[in-house]
C-alpha positions in Angstrom: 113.7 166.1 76.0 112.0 162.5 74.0 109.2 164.6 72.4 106.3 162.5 71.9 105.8 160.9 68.5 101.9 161.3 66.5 99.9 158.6 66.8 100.1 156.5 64.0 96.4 154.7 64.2 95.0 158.4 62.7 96.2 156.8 59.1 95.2 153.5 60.0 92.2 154.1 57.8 93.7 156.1 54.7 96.4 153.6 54.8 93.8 150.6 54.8 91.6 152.0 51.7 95.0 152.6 49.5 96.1 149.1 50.2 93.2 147.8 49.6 92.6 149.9 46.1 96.1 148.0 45.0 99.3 149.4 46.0 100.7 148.5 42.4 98.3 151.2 40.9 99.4 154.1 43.6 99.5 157.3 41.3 103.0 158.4 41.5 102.4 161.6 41.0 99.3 162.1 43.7 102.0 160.7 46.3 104.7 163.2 44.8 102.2 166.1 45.8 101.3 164.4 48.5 104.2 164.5 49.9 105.5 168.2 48.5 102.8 169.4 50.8 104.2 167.2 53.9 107.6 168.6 53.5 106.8 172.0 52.9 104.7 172.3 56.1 107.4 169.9 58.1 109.5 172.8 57.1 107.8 176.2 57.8 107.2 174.6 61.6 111.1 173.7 61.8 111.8 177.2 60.5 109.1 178.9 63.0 110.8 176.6 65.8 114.2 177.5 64.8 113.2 181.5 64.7 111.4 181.4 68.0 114.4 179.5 69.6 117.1 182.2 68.4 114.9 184.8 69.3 114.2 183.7 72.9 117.9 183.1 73.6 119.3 186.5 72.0 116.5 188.8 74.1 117.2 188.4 78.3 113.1 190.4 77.7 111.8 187.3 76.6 113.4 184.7 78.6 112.3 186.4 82.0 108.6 185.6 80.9 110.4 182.0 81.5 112.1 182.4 84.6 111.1 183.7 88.1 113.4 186.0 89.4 114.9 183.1 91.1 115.9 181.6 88.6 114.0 179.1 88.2 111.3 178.2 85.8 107.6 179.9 86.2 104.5 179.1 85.6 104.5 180.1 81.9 107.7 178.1 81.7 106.1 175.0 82.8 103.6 175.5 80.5 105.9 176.1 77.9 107.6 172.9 78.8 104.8 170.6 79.2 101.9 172.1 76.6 103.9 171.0 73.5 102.8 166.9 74.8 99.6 168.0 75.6 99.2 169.3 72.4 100.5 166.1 70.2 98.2 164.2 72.2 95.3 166.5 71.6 96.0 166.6 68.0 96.3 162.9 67.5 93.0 161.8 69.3 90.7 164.7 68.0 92.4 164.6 64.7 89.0 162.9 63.0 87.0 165.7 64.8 88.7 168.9 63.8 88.9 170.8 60.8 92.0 171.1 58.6 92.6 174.4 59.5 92.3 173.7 63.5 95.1 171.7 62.5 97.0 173.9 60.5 96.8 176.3 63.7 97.6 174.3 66.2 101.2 172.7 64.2 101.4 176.1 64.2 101.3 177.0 68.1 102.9 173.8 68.5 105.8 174.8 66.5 106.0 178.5 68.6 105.9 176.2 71.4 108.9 174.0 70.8 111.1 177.0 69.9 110.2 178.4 72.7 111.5 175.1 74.7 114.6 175.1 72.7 116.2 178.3 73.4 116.8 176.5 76.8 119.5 174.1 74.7 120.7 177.0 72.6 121.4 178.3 76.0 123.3 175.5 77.2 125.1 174.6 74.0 127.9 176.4 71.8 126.4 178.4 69.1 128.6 176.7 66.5 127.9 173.2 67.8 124.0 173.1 67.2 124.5 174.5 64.0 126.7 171.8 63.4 124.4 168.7 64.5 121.7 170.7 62.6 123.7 170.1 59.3 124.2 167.0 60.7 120.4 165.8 61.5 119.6 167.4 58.0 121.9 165.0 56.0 120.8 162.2 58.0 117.3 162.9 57.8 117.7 163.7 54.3 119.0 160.4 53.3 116.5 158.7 55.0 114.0 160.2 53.8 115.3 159.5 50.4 115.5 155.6 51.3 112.2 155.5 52.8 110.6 157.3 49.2 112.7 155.1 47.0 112.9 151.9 48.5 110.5 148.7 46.8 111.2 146.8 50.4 108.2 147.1 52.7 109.0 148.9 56.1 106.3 147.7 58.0 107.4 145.1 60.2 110.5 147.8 61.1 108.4 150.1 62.1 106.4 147.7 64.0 110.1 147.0 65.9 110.9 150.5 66.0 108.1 151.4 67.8 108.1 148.7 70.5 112.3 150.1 71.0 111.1 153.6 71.6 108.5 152.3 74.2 111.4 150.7 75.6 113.3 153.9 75.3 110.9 155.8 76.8 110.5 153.8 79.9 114.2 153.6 79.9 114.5 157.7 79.6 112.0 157.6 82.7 114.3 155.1 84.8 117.7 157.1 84.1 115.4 160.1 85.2 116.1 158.5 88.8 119.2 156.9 88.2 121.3 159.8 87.0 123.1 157.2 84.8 126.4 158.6 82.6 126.4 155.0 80.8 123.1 154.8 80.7 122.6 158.0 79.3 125.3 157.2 76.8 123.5 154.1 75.7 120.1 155.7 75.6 121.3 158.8 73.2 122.5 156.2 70.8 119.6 153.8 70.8 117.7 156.9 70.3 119.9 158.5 67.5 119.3 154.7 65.6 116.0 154.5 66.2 114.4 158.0 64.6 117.1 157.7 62.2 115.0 154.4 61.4 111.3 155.9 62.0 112.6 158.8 59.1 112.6 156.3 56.5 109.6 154.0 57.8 107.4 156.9 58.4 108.0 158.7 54.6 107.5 155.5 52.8 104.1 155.3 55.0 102.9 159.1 53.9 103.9 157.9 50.5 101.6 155.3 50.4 98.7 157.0 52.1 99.6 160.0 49.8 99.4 157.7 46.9 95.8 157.4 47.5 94.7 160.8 48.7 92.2 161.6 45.2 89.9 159.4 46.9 89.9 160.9 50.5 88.4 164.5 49.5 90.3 167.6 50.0 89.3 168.3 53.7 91.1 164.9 55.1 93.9 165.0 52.6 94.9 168.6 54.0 94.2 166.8 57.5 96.5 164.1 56.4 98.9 166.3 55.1 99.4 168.5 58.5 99.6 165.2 60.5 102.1 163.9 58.0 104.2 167.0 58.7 104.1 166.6 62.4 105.4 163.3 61.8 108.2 164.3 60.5 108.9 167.3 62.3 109.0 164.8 65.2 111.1 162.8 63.7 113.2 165.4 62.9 113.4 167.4 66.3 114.0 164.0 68.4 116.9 162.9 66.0 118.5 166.1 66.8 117.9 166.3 70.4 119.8 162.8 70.5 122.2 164.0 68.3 123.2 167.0 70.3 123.9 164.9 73.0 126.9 163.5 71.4 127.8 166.5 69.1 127.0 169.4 71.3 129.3 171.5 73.3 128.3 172.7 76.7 128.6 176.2 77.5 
């Protein structure tokens, strides 16, 4: 399940005005708030997803609001399926428009939402082997994110490639949709697993830098900023692990 990445042209402004001001002068420790505030909120939605996914899948109450009785998805578990693009989508083109905490509620709802997805893979898989690619995407993620805060070298032309191989990825998910390919399905878990592996490191050193400048934004768009920054990540985060599990995880 590729969840849809935030669209990127929402900083295209923020990032603009700091490069502009002189990247040399970025104030270290604006971007170190900055960013405190990014992966704080990147975390409370991966621990609301994470609660809302182990509570669906221990309570056979909730999951029938998913399932008809037979057995098959209903109506609220299309929508529980399909709202969480709708909603990226919604939150990336009407980001200018609404107010930091419309936001802050809908990451929110979002984050309900995608737990609410995953209990169908906490279904499928072992207990003991999500918890194990969730270490697993953690210390990848982790280092990444490191790599992308610490690094001097400019990611911007590899995020320029990455994104044109997860268009490519996509459309390639879409074709094996049809095709039912083993191998191909093989090929695109790994391309996947490289490619937000990648996007981890590109898209912190890109929050550093619009973080960097964020004084001169005012308080209203830096919380904005801030809430898209942690859907970003969270993103990054959940797609990496979906891809991970495909290799890691143990079917019930």
């Amino acid at each position: 399940m590729l969840q849809p990445r935030n669209n990127s042209s929402i900083f295209s402004s923020q990032r603009n005005q700091t490069f502009n001001s002189g990247a040399a002068t970025m104030d270290a420790d604006v971007a170190r708030t900055f960013m405190t505030k990014v992966f704080s909120w990147m975390f409370i939605g991966l621990a609301i997803t994470a609660f809302v996914a182990w509570a669906f899948a221990s309570s056979p109450q909730l999951l029938s609001l998913l399932y008809s009785e037979t057995g098959g998805l209903n109506l609220m578990g299309y929508v529980v399926m399909f709202a969480p693009f709708v909603m990226v989508l919604l939150m990336s083109f009407r980001f200018q428009k609404m107010s930091s905490g419309t936001l802050t509620l809908m990451f929110g709802g979002y984050s309900i939402l995608m737990g609410m997805s995953l209990s169908f893979i906490l279904l499928a898989f072992t207990s003991s082997s999500v918890f194990q690619t969730f270490a697993v995407t953690a210390g990848m993620f982790g280092t990444m994110a490191i790599v992308g805060y610490t690094t001097k070298t400019d990611l911007t032309k590899l995020g320029s490639y990455l994104f044109m191989a997860l268009i490519g990825l996509i459309l390639a998910s879409i074709v094996n949709w049809i095709l039912r390919s083993e191998m191909l399905e093989y090929i695109i878990s790994f391309v996947g697993v490289l490619i937000f592996t990648g996007l981890t490191a590109y898209d912190t050193q890109k929050l550093k830098r619009i973080g960097g400048g964020s004084e001169s934004y005012g308080t209203e768009n830096t919380n904005k900023l801030v809430i898209m920054g942690a859907l970003t990540l969270y993103l990054d985060f959940i797609n990496l692990f979906l891809f991970l599990l495909r290799f890691l995880g143990d079917r019930r």
